[in-house]
C-alpha positions as CSV (number, residue, x, y, z in Angstrom):
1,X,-4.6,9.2,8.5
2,X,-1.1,8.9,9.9
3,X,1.1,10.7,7.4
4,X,4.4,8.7,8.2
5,X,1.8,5.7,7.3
6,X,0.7,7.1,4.6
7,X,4.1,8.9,3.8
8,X,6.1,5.3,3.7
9,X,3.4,3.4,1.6
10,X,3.6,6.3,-1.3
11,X,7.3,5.5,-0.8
12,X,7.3,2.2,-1.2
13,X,4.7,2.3,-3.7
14,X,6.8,5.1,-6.1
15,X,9.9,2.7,-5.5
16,X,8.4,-0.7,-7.0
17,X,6.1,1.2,-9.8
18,X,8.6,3.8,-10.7
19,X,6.8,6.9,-10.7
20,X,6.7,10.1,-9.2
21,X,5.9,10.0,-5.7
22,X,3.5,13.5,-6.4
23,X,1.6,11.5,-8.7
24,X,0.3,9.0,-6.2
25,X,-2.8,10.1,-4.1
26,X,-4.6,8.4,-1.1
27,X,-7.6,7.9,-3.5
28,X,-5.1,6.7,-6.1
29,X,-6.3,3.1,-7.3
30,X,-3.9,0.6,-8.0
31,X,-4.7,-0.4,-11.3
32,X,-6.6,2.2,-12.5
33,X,-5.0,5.1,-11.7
34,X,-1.5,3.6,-11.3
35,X,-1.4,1.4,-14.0
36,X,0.0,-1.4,-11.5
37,X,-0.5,-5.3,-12.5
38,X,-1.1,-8.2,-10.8
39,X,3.3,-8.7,-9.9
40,X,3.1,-4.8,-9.0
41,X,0.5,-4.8,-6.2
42,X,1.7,-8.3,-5.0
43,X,5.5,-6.6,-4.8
44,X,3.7,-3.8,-2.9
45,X,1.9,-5.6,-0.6
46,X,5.1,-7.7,0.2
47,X,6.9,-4.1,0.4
48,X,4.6,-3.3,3.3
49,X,4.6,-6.5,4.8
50,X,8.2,-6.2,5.4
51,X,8.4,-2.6,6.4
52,X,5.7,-2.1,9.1
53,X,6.1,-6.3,10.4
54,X,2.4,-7.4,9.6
55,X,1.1,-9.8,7.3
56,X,-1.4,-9.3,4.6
57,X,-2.7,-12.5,3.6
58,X,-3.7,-13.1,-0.2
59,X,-7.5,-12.9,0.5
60,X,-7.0,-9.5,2.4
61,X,-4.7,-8.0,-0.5
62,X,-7.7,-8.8,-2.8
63,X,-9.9,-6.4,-1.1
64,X,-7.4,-3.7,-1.2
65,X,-7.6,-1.3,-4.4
66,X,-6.3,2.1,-3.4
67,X,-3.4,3.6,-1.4
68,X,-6.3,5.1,1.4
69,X,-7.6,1.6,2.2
70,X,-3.8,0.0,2.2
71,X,-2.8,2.7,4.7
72,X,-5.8,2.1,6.4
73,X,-5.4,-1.5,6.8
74,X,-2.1,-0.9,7.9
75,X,-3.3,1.3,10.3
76,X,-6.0,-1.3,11.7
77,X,-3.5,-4.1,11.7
78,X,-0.3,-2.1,13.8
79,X,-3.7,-1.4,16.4
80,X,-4.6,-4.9,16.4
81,X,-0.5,-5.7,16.7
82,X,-0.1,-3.4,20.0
């Protein structure tokens, strides 16, 4: 896992939900673990959208419940990208 991947999503994540960056780990989920609503993870996904310049479609973000797979599938779509 790229840790300036990773590194920027905790970021961004800590940013919009407020908490301490420490407390967010790759097998963190969302909801669950993060206590992150429906507004949260859409705000995150729109976060990471506009930082790494891909687009995460609606239908993709669905499938996405912890911060591993959102780094990963920013890390599949910057590969795709290049």
């Amino acid at each position: 896992m790229s840790n300036n991947v990773e590194t920027k999503i905790i970021e961004l994540i800590s940013l919009e939900l407020n908490i301490d960056p420490s407390k967010i780990k790759p097998e963190s989920d969302f909801v669950k673990d993060l206590n992150a609503d429906s507004i949260d993870t859409a705000n995150i996904i729109n976060a990471v959208d506009i930082h790494f310049k891909i687009k995460i479609d609606m239908k993709e973000a669905a499938s996405i419940e912890t911060v591993s797979a959102l780094v990963d599938f920013v890390k599949t779509k910057q590969r795709i990208k290049h």
